[in-house]
C-alpha positions as CSV (number, residue, x, y, z in Angstrom):
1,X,8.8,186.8,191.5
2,X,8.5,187.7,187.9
3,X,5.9,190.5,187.5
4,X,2.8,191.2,184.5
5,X,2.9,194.9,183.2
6,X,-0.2,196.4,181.8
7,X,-0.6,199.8,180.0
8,X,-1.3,202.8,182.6
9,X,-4.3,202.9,184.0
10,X,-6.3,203.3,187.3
11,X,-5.4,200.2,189.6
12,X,-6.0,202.3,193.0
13,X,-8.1,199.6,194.7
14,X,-10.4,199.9,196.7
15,X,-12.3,202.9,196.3
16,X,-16.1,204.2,197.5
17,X,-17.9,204.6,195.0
18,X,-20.1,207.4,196.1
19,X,-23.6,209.0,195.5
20,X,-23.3,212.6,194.0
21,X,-26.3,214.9,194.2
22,X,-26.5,218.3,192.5
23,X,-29.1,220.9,191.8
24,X,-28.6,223.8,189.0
25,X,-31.5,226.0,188.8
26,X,-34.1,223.5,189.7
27,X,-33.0,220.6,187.8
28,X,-31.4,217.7,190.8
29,X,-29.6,215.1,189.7
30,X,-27.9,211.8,191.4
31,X,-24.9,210.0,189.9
32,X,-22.5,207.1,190.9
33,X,-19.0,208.3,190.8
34,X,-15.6,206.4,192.1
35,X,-13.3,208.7,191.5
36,X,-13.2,210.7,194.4
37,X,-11.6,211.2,197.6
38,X,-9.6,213.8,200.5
39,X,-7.4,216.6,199.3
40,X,-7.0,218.5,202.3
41,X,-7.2,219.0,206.0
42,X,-7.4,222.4,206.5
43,X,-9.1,223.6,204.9
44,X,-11.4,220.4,204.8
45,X,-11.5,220.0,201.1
46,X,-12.7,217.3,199.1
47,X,-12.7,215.7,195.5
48,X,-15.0,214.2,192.8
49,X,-13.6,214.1,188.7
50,X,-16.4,213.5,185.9
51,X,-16.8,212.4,182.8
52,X,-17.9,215.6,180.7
53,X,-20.3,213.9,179.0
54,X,-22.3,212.9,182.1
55,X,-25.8,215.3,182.9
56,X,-24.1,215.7,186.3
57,X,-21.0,217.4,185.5
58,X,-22.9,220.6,183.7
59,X,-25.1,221.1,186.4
60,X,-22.3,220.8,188.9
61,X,-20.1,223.2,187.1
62,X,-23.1,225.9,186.5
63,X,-24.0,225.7,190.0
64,X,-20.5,225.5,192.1
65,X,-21.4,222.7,194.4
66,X,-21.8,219.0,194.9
67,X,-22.7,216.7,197.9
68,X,-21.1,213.1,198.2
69,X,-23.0,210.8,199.8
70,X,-21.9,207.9,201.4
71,X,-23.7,204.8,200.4
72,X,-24.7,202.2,203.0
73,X,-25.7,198.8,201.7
74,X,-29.2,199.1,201.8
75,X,-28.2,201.6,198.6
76,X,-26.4,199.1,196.7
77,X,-28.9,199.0,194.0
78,X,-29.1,202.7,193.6
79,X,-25.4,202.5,193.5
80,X,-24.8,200.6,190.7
81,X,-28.1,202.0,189.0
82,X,-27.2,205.7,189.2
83,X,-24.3,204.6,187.7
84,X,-25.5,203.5,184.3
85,X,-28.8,205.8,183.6
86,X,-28.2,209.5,182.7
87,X,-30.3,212.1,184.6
88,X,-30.9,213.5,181.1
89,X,-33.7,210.5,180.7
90,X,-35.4,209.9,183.6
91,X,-35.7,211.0,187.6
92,X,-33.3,209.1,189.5
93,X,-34.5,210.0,192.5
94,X,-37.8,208.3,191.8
95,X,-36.6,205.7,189.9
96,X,-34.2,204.3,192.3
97,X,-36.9,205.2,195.1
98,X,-34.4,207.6,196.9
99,X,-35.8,209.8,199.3
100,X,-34.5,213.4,200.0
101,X,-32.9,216.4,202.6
102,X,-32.5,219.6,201.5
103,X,-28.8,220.5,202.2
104,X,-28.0,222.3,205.6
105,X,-25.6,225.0,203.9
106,X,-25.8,224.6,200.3
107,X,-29.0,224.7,197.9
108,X,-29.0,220.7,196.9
109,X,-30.2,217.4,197.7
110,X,-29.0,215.0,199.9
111,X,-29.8,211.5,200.2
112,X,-31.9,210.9,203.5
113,X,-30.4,207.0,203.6
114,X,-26.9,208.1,203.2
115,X,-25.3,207.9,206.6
116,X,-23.3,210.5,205.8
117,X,-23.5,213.5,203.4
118,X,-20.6,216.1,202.3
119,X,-21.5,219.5,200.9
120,X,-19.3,221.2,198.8
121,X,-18.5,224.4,197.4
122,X,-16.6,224.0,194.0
123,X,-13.1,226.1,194.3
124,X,-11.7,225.0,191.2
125,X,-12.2,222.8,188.4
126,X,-9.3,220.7,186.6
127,X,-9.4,219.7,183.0
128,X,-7.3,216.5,183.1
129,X,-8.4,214.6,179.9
130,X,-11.4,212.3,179.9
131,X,-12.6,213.6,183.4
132,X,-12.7,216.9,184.9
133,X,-12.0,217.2,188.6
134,X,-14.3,219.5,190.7
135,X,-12.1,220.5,194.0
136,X,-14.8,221.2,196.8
137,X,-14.3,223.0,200.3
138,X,-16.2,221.0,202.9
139,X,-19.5,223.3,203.9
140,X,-21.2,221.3,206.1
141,X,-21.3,217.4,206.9
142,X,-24.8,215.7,207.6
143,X,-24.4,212.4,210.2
144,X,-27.2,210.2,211.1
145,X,-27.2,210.1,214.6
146,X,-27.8,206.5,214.8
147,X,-23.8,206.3,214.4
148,X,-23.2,208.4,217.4
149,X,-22.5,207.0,220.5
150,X,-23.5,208.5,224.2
151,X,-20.6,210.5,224.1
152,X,-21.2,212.0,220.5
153,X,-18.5,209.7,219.1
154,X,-18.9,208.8,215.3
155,X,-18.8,204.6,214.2
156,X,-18.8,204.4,211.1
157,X,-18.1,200.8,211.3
158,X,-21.5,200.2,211.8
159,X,-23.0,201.9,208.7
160,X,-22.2,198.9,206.7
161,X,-20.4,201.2,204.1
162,X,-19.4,199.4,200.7
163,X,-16.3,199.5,198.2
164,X,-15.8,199.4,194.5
165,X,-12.7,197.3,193.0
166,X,-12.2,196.2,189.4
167,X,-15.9,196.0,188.8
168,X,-17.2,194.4,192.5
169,X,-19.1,196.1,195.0
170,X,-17.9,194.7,198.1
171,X,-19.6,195.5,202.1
172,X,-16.7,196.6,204.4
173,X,-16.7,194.4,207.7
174,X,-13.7,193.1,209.9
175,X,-12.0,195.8,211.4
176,X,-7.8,194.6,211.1
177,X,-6.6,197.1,213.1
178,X,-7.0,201.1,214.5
179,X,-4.7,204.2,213.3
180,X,-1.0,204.1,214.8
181,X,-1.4,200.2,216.8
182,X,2.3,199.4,215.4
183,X,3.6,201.5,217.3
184,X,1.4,202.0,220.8
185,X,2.9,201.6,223.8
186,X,1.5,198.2,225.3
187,X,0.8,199.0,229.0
188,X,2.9,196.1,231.2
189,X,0.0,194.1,233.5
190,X,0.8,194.9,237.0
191,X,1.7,191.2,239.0
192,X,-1.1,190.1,241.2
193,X,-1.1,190.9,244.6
194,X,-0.4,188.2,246.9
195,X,-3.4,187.5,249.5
């Protein structure tokens, strides 16, 4: 089958598009940013690239830290609204009604309805052309505890986490299958015992 090419550009689809908080020297900011992600295990290191013209990326390179929050979709709305108003006119925080933690290792905020929150240290930042990218060592992650189970184990499933692609905010939902079920072992059913 015959294919279309387009110019270069970013078609890795889906992504999170994550809340970012920061704090330089009292000033807090919230911004909606897609391009992020994992970069390493070990150390636990993390991601997030910027537009240099965004109020965010200053205070985040002043200050050597960043959180990523992951949004649920009761944040949908502050989502796509921290995403097109600059920090530089107006309180986010208020205007998008989102309610605060102070960060358990780092001095920022961190969004109380985010069922999950990264802090990160900045360890290097990339100048790559129309974003910088801030590399962050993982300093503490913040989990509501209404996604643990009995025995402390984390579902995320049932955050109702959502995804960005080509424009689209989408809820994540059916679950299609678990890491490495190719290639499990299927136990054989033992043959009834005969009364």
């Amino acid at each position: 089958m015959e294919r279309i090419i387009w110019k270069p550009g970013n078609m890795v689809y889906p992504v999170p598009p994550v809340l970012v908080t920061c704090r330089d020297q009292g000033i807090d900011d919230v911004m909606t940013a897609a391009w992020t992600g994992t970069v390493c295990s070990d150390p636990a290191m993390c991601f997030v690239s910027i537009r240099k013209e965004r109020f965010s990326h200053d205070l985040i390179e002043h200050s050597r830290a960043f959180a990523i929050n992951l949004p649920c979709s009761a944040l949908k709305r502050a989502v796509d609204y921290c995403g097109v108003k600059s920090g530089r006119d107006e309180n986010k925080f208020e205007t998008a009604h989102l309610q605060t933690l102070e960060g358990s290792k780092l001095d920022l905020p961190l969004l109380a309805d985010a069922p999950v929150n990264i802090e990160c240290s900045v360890t290097e930042i990339l100048r790559l052309g129309s974003h910088d990218m801030f590399l962050g060592k993982v300093e503490a992650v913040n989990i509501d505890p209404a996604l643990l189970d009995d025995q402390g184990r984390l579902h995320l499933e049932k955050a109702g986490l959502i995804a960005y692609s080509h424009g689209t905010y989408f809820e994540l939902g059916k679950a299609i299958g678990t890491f490495g079920w190719t290639v499990r072992k299927h136990q054989k059913r033992k043959p009834a015992r005969r009364k």
